[in-house]
C-alpha positions in Angstrom: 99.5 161.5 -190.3 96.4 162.1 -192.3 95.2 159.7 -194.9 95.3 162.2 -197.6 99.2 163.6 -196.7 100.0 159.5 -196.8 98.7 158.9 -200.6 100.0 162.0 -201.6 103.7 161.5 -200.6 106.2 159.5 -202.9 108.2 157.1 -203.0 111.8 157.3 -202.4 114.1 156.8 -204.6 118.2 156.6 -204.4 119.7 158.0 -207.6 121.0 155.2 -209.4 117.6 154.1 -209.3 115.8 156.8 -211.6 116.4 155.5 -214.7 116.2 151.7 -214.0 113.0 151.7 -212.3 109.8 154.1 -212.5 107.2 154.5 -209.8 103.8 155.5 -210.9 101.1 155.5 -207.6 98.2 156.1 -210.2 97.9 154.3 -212.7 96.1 153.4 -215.1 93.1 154.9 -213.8 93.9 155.3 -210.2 95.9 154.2 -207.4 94.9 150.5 -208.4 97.0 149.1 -208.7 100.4 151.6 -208.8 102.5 150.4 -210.9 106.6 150.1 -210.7 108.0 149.7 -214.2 111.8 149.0 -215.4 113.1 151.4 -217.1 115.3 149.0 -218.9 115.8 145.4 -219.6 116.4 142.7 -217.5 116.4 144.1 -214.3 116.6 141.9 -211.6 113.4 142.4 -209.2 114.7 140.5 -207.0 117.4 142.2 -206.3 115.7 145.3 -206.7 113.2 144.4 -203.8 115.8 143.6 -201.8 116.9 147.3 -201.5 113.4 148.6 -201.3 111.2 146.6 -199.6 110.0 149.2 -197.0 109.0 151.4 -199.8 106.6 148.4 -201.5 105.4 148.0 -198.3 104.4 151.3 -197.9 103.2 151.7 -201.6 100.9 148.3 -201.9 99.1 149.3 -198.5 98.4 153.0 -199.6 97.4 151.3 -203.3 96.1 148.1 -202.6 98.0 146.3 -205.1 101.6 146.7 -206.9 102.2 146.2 -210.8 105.9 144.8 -211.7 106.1 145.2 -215.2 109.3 144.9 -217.5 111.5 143.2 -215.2 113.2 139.7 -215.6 110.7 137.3 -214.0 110.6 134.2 -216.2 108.5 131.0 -214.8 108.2 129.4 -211.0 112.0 129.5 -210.0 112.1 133.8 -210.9 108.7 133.9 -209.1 109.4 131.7 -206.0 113.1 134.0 -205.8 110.4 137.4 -205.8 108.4 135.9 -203.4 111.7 135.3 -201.1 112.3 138.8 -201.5 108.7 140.0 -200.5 108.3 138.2 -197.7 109.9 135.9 -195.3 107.1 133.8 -194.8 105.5 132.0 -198.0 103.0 129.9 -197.3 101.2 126.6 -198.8 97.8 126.5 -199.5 95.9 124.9 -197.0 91.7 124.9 -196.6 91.5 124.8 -200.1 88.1 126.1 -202.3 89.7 125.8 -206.0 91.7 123.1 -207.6 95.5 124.6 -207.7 98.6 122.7 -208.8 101.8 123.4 -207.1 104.7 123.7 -209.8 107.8 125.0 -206.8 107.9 125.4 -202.9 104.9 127.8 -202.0 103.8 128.2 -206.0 101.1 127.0 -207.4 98.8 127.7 -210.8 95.8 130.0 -210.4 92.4 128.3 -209.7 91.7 125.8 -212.2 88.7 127.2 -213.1 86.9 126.4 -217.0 87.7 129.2 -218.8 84.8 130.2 -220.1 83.4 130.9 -216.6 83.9 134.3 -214.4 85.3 134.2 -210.5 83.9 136.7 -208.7 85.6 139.3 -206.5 87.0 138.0 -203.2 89.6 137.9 -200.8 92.1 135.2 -200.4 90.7 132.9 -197.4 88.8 135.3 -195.9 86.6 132.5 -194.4 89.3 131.0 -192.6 90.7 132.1 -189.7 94.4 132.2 -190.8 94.8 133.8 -194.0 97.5 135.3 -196.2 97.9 139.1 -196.0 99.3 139.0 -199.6 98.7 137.2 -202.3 101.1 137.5 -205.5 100.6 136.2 -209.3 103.4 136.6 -211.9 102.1 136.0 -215.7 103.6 133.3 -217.6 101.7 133.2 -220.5 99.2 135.6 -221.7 95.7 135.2 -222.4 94.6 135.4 -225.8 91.8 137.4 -225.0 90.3 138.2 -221.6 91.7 136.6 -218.4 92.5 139.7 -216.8 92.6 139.8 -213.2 90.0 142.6 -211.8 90.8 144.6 -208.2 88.4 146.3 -205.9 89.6 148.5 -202.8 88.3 146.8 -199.9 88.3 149.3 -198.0 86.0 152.0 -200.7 83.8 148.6 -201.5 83.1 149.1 -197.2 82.3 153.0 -197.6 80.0 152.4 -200.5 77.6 149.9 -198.4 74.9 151.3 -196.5 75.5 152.3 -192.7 72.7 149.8 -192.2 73.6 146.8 -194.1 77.3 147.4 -192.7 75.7 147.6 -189.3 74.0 144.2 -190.2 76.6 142.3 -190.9 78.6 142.9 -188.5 75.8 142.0 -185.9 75.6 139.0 -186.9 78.3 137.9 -189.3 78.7 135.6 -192.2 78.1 131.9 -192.6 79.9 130.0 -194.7 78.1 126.3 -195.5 80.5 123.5 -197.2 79.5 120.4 -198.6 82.6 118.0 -200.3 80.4 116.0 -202.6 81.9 113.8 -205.0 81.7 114.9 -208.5 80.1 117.9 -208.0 82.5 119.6 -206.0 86.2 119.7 -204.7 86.9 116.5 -202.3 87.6 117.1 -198.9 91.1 115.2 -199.6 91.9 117.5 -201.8 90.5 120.9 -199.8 92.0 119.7 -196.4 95.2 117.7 -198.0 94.6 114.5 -196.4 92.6 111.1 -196.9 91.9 110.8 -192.8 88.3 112.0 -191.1 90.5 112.3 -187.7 92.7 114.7 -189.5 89.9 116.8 -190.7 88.3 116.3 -187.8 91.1 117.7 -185.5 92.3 121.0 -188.4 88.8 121.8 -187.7 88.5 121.9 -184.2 92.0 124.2 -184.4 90.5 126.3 -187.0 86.4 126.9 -185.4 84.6 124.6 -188.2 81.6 122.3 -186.9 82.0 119.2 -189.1 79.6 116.7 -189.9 79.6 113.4 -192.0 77.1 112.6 -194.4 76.7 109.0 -195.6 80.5 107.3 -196.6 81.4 110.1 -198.9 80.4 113.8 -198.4 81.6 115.7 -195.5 79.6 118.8 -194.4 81.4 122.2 -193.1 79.5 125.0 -191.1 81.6 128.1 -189.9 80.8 131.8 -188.8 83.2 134.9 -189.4 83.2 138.6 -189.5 82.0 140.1 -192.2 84.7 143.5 -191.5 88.0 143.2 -190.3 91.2 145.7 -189.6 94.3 145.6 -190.9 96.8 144.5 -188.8 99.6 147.3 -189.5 97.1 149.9 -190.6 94.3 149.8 -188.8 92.1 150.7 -191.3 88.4 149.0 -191.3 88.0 146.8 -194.9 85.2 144.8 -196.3 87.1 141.2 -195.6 85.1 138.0 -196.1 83.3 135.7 -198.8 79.6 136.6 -198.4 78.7 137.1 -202.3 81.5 135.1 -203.5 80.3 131.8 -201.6 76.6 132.9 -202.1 74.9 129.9 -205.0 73.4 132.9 -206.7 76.8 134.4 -207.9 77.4 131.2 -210.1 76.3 131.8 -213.1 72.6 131.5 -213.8 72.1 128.0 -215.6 74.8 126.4 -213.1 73.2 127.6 -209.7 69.6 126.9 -211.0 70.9 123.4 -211.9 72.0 123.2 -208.6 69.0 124.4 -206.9 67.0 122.0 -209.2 69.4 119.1 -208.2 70.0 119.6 -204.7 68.5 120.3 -201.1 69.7 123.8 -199.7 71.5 122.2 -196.8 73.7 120.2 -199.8 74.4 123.1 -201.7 78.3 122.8 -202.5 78.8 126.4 -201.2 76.3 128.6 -199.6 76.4 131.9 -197.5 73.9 133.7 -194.7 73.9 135.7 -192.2 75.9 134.3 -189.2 72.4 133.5 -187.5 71.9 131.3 -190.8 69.3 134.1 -192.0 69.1 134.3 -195.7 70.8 137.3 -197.0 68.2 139.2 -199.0 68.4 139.6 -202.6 68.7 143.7 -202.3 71.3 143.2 -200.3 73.1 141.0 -202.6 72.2 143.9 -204.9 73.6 146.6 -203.1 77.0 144.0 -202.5 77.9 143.3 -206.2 76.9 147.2 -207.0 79.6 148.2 -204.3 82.3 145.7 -206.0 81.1 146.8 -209.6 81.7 150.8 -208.8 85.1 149.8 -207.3 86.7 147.0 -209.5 89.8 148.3 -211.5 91.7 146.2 -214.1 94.6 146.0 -216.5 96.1 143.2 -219.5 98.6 140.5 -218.6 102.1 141.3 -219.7 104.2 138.2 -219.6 106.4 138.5 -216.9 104.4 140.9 -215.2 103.9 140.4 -211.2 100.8 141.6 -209.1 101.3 142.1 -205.4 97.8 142.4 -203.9 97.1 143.3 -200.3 94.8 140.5 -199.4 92.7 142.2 -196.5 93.3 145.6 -198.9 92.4 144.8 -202.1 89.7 141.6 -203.5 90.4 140.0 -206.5 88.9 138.2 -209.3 89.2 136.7 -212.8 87.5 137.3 -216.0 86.6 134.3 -218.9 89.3 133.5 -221.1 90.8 132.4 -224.3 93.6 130.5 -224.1 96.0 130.4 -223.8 96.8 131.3 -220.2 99.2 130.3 -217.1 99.4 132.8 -214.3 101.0 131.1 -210.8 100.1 132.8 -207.7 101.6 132.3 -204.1 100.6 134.0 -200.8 102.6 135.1 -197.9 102.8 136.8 -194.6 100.0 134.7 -192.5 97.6 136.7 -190.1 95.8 134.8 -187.4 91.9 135.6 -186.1 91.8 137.7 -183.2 88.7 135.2 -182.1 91.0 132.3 -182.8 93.2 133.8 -179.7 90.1 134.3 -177.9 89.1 130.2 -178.9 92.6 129.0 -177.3 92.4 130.7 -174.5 89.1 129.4 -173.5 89.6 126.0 -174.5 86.8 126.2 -177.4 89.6 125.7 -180.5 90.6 122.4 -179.4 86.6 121.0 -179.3 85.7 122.4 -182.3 83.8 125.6 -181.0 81.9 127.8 -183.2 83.5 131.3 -183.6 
């Protein structure tokens, strides 16, 4: 089956569905993210999952991202009962890089991130090498103004880049530097869960992380991983990891110069190169944030509203904010490295190995 006859086919729908929910694959300016609306109140999504869960699936890979809109989801318990019908693995959020809260089983606030500042496009624990294939957010409360929550196709963010930087990348990778420095960025207790070194020590040898204390406080992280990955049920090629997200020049201006000004490069809270730990140029920084820029869809929060976004499909981001604003997110569906296989079987995963 072609590519174009899979976009252009719709969704099924049984008849006592068409006036209780609409499907619409293109909206509001394209197929991100297609939207599925109720057609009258309080419908149970839920339950309405429950009977068409092949069809989502099918729908938020060809799209990227589904739109809920106008159905009875109200706070954690609604969310955490969607999220049961999505999927029948929700995860918790381990190898953390924001501050969350967790407010049910598997649910947990969006980044705590000041509101006046931007996140920038990503995807969901793409430097890891287990990360969620979805990640879902359900609107509590409304921004006032702003806070929307920006999408860019992966895979047309991929197409956009040059052959050669593509080409470059995937020679050599991505390297993701970590340091956990008190006050000026999140502990390692709170990114790894746990107040023991052995524990980090050993979730980093499973997980292909070199590790290295510094002093009594700051612990240092160094880990290498594609820069393109496949989709595991569609094959398809995407642009999958955290190279300009991570990168200190994608903070904004008077925060990474402060941090340039205050710090040594090897203490830099977060910093990206290439996998050979080559600096990634600044036209190629360019070229990467032109790519997301061409691509990057969004929409206004609804309360009630939920966002399915296919995490290896689809980035996502935030804009500034007024608030108020609560939007809870939890991810699902867990994929595994193929190089993490690769690790085990050659005994490199349980020493810590590079990947």
């Amino acid at each position: 089956m072609t590519e174009q006859t899979r976009v252009a086919r719709p969704i099924p729908r049984r008849g006592r569905d068409r006036n209780l929910v609409d499907v619409h694959p293109d909206w509001p300016d394209g197929p991100l993210p297609a939207l599925v609306r109720a057609g009258v109140p309080d419908v149970d999504l839920a339950g309405w999952l429950a009977g068409h869960r092949d069809e989502v699936d099918e729908l938020a890979r060809r799209a990227g991202a589904v739109l809920f809109r106008g159905f009875a989801v109200a706070g954690a318990g609604d969310f955490r009962t969607v999220m049961a019908a999505l999927s029948d693995d929700v995860l918790s959020y381990g190898e953390r890089s924001s501050p969350r809260s967790q407010v049910a089983e598997g649910v947990y606030t969006s980044t705590e991130h000041p509101a006046d500042q931007p996140i920038v496009l990503h995807n969901e624990q793409s430097y890891t090498v287990n990360w969620p294939l979805r990640i879902v957010f359900h609107c509590e409360v409304a921004p006032a103004a702003g806070g929307r929550t920006p999408l860019a196709d992966s895979r047309r963010v991929l197409a956009r880049l040059r052959p050669e930087t593509v080409a470059e990348f995937e020679r050599r990778g991505v390297l993701y530097r970590r340091n956990y420095l008190p006050g000026i960025s999140l502990p390692w207790q709170t990114a790894f869960q746990t107040g023991r070194r052995d524990e980090v020590e050993a979730y980093c040898a499973r997980a292909l992380i070199d590790v290295d204390w510094v002093g009594e406080a700051q612990l240092r992280t160094r880990q290498v991983r594609p820069a393109v990955r496949r989709h595991p049920v569609t094959g398809e090629r995407t642009w999958f990891n955290h190279a300009l997200f991570f990168h200190v020049s994608s903070l904004p201006e008077d925060v990474s110069a402060g941090l340039r000004a205050a710090l040594d490069e090897e203490d830099l809270p977060y910093q990206t190169a290439y996998g050979d730990g080559t600096p990634i140029p600044a036209d190629v920084l360019a070229e990467l944030r032109a790519a997301y820029a061409a691509e990057t869809r969004s929409f206004d929060w609804r309360p009630g509203d939920v966002l399915l976004v296919e995490n290896m499909l689809a980035a996502h981001a935030r804009e500034p904010f007024t608030p108020p604003r609560r939007i809870l997110t939890a991810m699902s569906d867990p994929v595994a490295a193929p190089e993490l296989a690769e690790a085990v079987r050659s005994g490199t995963a349980a020493t810590g190995g590079r990947a």
